[in-house]
C-alpha positions as CSV (number, residue, x, y, z in Angstrom):
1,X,95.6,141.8,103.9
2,X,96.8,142.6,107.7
3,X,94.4,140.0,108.5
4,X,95.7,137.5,106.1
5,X,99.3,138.1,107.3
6,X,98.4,138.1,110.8
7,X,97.2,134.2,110.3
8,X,100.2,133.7,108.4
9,X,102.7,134.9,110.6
10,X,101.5,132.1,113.8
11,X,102.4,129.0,111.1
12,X,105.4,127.7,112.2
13,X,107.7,124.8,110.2
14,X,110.2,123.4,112.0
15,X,112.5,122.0,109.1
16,X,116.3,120.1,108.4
17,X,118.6,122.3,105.8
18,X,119.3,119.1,104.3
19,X,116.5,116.7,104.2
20,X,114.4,115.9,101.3
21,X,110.7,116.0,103.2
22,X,111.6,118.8,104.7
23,X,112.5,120.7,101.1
24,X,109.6,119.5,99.4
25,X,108.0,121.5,101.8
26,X,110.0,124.1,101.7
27,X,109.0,124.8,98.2
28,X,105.7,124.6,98.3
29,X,105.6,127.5,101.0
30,X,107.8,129.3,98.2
31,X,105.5,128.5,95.1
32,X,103.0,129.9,97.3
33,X,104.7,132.7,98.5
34,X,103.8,131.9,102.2
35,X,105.0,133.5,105.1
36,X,106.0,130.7,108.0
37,X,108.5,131.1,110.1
38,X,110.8,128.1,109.6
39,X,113.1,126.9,112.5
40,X,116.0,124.9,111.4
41,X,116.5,121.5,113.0
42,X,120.3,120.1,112.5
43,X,121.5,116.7,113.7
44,X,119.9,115.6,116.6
45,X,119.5,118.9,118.2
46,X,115.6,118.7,118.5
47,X,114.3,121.8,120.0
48,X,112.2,121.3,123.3
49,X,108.7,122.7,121.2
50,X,109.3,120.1,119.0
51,X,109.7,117.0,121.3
52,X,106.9,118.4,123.3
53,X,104.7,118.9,120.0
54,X,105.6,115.9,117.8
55,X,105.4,112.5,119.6
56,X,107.8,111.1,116.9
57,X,110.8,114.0,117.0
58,X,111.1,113.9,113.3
59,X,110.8,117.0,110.6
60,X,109.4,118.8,109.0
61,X,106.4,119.5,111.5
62,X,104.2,122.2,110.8
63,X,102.1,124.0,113.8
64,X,99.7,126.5,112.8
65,X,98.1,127.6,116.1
66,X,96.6,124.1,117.5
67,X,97.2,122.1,114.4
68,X,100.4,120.1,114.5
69,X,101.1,117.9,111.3
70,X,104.4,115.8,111.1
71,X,104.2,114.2,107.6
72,X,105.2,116.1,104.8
73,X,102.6,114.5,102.5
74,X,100.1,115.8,104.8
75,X,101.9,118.7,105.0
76,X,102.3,120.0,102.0
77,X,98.2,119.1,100.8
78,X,97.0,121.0,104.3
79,X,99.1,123.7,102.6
80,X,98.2,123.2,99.1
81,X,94.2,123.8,100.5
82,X,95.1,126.3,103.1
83,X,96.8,128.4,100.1
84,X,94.9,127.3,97.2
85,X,96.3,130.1,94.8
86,X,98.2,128.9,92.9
87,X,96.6,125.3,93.2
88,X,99.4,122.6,92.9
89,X,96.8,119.8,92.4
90,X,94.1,119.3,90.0
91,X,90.7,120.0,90.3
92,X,89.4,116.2,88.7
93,X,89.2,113.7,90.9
94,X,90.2,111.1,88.5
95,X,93.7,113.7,87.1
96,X,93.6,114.3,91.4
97,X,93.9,110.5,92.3
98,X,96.4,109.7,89.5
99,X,98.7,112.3,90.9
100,X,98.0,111.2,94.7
101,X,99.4,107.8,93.2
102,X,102.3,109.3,91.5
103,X,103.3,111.0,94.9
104,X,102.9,107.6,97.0
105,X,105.6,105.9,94.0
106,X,107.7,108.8,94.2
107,X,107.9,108.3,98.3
108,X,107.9,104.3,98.2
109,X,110.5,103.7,95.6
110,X,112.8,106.9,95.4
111,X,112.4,108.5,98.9
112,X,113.2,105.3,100.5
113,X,116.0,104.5,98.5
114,X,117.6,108.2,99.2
115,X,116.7,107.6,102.5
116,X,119.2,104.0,102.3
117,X,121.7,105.6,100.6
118,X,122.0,108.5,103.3
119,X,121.6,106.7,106.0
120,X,123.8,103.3,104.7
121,X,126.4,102.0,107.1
122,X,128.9,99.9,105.0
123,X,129.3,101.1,101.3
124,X,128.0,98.0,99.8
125,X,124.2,99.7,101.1
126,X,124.6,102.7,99.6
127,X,125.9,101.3,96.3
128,X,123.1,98.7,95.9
129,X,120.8,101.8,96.6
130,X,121.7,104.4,94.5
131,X,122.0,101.4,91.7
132,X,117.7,100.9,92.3
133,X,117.2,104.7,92.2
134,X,118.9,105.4,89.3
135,X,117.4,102.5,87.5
136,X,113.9,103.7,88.9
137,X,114.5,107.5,88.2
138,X,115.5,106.6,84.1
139,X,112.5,103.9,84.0
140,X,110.4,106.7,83.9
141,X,112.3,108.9,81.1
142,X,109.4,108.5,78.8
143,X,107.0,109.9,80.8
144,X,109.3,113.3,81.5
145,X,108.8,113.7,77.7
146,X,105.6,114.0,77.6
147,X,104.6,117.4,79.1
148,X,106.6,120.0,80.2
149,X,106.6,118.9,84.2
150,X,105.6,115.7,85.6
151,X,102.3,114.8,83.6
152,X,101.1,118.2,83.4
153,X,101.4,121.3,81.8
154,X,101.9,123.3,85.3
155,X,104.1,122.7,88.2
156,X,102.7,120.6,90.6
157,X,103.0,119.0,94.6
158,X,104.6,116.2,92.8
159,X,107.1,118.3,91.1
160,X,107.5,119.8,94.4
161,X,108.6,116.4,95.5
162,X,110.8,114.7,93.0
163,X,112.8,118.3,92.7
164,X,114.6,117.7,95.9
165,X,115.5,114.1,95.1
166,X,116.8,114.9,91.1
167,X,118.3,118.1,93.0
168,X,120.5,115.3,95.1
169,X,121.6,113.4,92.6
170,X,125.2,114.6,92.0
171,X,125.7,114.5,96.0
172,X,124.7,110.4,95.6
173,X,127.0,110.0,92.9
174,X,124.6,109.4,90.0
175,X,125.2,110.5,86.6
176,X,122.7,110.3,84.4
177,X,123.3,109.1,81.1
178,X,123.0,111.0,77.7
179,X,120.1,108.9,77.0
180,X,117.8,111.0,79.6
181,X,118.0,114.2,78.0
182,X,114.0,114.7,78.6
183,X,114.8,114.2,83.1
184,X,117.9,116.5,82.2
185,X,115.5,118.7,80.3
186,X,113.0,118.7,83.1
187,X,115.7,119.1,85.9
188,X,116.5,122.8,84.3
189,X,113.5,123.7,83.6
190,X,112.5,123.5,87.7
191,X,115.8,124.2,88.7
192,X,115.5,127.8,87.5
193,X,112.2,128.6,88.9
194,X,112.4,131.6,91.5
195,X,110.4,129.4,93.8
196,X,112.9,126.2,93.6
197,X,116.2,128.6,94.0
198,X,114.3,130.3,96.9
199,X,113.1,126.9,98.8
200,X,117.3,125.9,98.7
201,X,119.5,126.5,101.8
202,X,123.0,127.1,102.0
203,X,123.7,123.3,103.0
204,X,121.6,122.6,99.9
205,X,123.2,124.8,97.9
206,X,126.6,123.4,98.6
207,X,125.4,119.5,97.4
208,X,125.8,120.9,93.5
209,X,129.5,121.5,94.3
């Protein structure tokens, strides 16, 4: 075990309280009960290891002696088969693939819209993005019906990544609507998972207020 911990203890994740890549992250290392020492990154404050390690300044970046990775897709599957109890994928390739697709839709059509509607600079933005987010989000009601988390019986790295956007939602001003009772269903049924209340920060916290 002191071994173990040892290895553990050099992983270092430099994260944002409040961004969405870096929380997905954040909750895999709590799912998986990993010790990493996370350094918080606000604003444009970028500490000088992190300029000097990641050529792009951006979070989260992991470093885990000479490894540096600084995309939190990459991230969180070098975690995911770094620390592969409990697994967070699937073992078929074929179930494997269809959830490595499910993550790229999850980042291409409701990652970049959160990312518009946070980073909008005239209203008008914002409102046409959370419009396409919400309508992309309840498009998919049917298939949050089907199992208890996304597609699956157990809690997976796309769960992992659509919590932090669902999480947001009240911050961005969408409601949903009585009709998607099985996202509403879903939403407290990760929201109460030790892992998902540990992986929060304060700042994160506050966005349910």
């Amino acid at each position: 075990m002191g071994i173990v911990a040892d290895k553990r203890s050099v992983m270092t994740l430099f994260s944002s309280p409040t961004c969405f890549y870096s929380h997905r992250t954040r909750l895999v290392m709590a799912e998986k009960n990993i010790n990493i020492e996370v350094v918080n990154v606000e604003g444009n404050d970028m500490p000088e290891d992190l300029i000097d390690l990641n050529p792009y300044h951006t979070v989260p970046t992991l470093v885990d002696r000479d490894l540096v990775l600084y995309d939190s897709r990459v991230i969180i599957e070098y975690l995911d088969e770094r620390f592969p109890h409990p697994p967070l994928m699937p073992v078929d390739p074929v179930t494997r693939a269809q959830f490595r697709l499910a993550l790229y839709r999850i980042e291409k059509d409701w990652y970049t819209m959160a990312e518009q509607i946070e980073n909008a600079s005239e209203k008008r933005q914002a409102t046409r993005a959370k419009k396409i987010l919400a309508e992309s989000i309840l498009s998919s009601v049917d298939v949050f019906s089907i199992k208890p988390y996304f597609l699956s019986d157990d809690f997976s790295l796309v769960d992992c990544s659509i919590a932090p956007i669902l999480w947001r939602l009240h911050s961005y001003g969408i409601e949903l609507p009585a009709s998607a009772k099985p996202i509403q269903a879903y939403m407290n049924l990760v929201f109460s998972r030790p892992s998902f209340q540990e992986s929060l920060t304060e700042l994160e916290h506050e966005l349910q207020q």
